[in-house]
C-alpha positions in Angstrom: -56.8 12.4 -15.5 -53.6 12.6 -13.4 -50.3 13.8 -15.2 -47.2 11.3 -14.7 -45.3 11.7 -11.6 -41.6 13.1 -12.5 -38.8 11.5 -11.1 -36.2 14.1 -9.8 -32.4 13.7 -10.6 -31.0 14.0 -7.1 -27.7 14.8 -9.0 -24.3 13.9 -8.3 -21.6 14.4 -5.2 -18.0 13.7 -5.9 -15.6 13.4 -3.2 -11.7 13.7 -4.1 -9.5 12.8 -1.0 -5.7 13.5 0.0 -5.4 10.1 1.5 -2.3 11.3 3.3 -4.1 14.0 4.9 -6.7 11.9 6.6 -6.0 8.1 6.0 -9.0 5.5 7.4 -8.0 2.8 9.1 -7.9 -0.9 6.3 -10.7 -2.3 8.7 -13.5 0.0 8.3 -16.3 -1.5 7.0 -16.3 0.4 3.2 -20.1 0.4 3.1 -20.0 2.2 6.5 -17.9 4.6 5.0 -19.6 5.1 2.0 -23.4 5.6 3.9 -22.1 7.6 6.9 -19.8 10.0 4.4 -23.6 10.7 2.6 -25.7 11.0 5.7 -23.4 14.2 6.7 -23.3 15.5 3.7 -27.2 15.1 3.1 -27.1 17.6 5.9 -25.0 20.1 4.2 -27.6 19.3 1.4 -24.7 17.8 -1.0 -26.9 15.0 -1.9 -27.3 12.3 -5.4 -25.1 9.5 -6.7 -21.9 9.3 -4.9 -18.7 8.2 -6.0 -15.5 8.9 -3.6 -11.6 8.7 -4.4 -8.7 8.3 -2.4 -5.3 9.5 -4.3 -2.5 7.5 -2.5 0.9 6.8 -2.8 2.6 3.4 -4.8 0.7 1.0 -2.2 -2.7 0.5 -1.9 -3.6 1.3 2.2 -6.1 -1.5 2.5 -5.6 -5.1 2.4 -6.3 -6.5 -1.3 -8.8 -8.9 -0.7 -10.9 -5.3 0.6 -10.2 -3.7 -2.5 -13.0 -5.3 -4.4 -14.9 -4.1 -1.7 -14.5 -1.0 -1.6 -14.9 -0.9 -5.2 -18.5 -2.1 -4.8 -19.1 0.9 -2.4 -18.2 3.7 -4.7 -14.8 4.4 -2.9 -11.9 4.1 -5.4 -8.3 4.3 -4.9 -6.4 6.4 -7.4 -2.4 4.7 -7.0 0.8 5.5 -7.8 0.2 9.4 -7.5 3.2 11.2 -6.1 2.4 13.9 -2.9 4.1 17.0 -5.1 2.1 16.1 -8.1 -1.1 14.6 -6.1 -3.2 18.3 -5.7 -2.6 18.9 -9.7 -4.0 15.6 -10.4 -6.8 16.1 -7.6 -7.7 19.3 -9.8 -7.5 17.4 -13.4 -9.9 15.0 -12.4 -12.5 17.7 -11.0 -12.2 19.5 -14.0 -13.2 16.4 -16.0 -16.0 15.8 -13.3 -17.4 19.3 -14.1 -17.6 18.9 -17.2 -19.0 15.6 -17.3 -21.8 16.8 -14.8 -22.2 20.8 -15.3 -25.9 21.7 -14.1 -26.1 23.6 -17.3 -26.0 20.6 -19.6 -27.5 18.4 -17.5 -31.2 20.2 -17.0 -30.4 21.6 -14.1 -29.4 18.7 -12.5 -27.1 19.8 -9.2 -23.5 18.8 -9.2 -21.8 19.0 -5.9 -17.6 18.8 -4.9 -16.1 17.8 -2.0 -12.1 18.2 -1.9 -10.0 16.7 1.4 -6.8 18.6 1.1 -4.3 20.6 2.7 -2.2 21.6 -0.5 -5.0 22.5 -2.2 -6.1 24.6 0.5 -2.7 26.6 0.5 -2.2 26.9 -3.5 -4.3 30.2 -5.3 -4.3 29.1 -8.6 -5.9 25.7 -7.3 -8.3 28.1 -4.8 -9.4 30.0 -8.1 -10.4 27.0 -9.9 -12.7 26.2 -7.2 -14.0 29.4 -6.8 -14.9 29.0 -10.5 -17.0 26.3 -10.5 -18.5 27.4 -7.0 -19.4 30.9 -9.4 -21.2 28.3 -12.2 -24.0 26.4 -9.9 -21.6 23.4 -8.4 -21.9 23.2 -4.6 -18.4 23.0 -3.0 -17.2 22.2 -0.2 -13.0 22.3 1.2 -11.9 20.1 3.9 -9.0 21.1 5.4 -6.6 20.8 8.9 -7.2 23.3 11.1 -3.6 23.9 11.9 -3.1 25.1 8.1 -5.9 28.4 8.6 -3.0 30.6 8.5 -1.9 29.3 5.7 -4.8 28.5 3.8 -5.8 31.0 0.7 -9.0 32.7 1.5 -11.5 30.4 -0.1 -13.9 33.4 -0.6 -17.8 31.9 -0.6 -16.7 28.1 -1.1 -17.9 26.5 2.3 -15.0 25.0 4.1 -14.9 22.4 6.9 -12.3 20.5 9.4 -11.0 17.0 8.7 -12.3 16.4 12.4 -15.9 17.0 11.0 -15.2 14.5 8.6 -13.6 12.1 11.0 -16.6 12.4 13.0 -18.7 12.0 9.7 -17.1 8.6 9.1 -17.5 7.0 12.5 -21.1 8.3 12.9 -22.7 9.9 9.9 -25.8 12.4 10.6 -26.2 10.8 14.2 -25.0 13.0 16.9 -21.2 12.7 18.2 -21.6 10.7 22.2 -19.2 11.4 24.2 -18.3 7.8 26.1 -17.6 9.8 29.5 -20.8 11.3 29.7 -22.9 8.2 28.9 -24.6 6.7 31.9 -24.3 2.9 30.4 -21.4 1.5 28.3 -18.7 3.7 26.5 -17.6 3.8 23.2 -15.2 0.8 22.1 -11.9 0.2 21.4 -9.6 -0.1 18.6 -10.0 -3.1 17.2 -12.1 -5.7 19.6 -15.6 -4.6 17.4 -17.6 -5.4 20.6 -20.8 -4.3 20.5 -21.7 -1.2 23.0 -24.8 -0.4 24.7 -25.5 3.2 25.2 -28.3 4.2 27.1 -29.8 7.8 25.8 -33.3 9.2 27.6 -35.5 10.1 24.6 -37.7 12.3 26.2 -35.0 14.3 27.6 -36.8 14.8 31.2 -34.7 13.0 32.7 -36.4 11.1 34.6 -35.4 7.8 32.9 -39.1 7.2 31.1 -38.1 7.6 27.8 -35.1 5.5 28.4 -34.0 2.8 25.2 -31.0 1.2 24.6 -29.3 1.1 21.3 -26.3 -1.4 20.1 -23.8 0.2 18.2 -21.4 -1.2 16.5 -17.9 0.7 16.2 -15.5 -0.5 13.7 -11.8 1.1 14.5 
């Protein structure tokens, strides 16, 4: 007699953003956001439920008729949070994400953190909390300007990133960056028309055009 398949936890990714450091544009689609966001980071193998939030200033930077929307994706926006108090906040609520999903109280389960934040990136004390929970099984990951490298604190073994990775995460996920002036059909729209685009890609990569297929995509500036 077979035993009972297991399900496998997945685990959890949270994602705690600087809003001022890379703000998204009011008209992106949030599920877009949300499913191209988790594609990338699949590939850094920071997978499981994901929840994202945006700290912000007084006023919310999406219309509020998107709010709700956004809401439903699992991207939240955390208001009324000052810039010189917005990284000590950012590092309350990880700590309270930690505990609430530690691997070592939750069967192993993997817990993963991504931070978006210059200040963060440049403050030790806020560097060593990282490096703490990095040292006890969570996966994390800094994003971080490249103009501030020498600034930054040495993030030791925490993985680090750019924000134009995650720029690039948002408008394509885990597909391949195409750069419109090397496309032999179409380009990449346009801030704000939403046309659709026809790129043309060989798939067999002979070039000789038989593997040819074109593919509409949709890019929402």
């Amino acid at each position: 007699m077979s035993e009972p398949v297991k399900s496998i936890d997945p685990g959890y990714t949270g994602v705690f953003w600087d809003y001022d450091d890379l703000p998204i544009a009011g008209s992106f689609n949030p599920f877009d956001v949300h499913l191209n966001i988790k594609a990338s980071l699949a590939k850094k193998n920071l997978c499981g439920f994901f929840e994202l939030s945006f700290y912000c200033d007084k006023e919310l930077p999406v219309p509020d008729y998107l709010v709700q929307s956004y809401r439903k994706a699992r991207l939240c926006f955390v208001p009324d949070v000052s810039k010189s108090l917005r990284a000590k906040i950012m590092i309350r609520d990880i700590l309270l994400y930690a505990w609430d999903n530690n691997p070592c109280f939750n069967d192993g389960q993997p817990a993963n953190l991504v931070i978006v934040s210059n200040t963060i990136s440049q403050d030790p004390d806020m560097i060593s909390v990282l490096q703490a929970l990095n040292q006890r099984n969570f996966s994390v990951l800094l994003v971080r300007s490249d103009e501030l490298k020498h600034k930054a604190v040495d993030p030791g073994d925490i993985a680090t990133e750019n924000l134009d990775w995650l720029w690039q995460s948002i408008m394509f996920g885990d597909k391949p960056f195409i750069d419109p002036s090397e496309t032999r059909a179409g380009s990449l729209l346009c801030s704000g028309c939403h046309e659709e685009v026809s790129i043309t890609e060989d798939e067999d990569g002979d070039g000789d055009g038989d593997g040819e297929q074109t593919e509409d995509a949709v890019v929402k500036l």
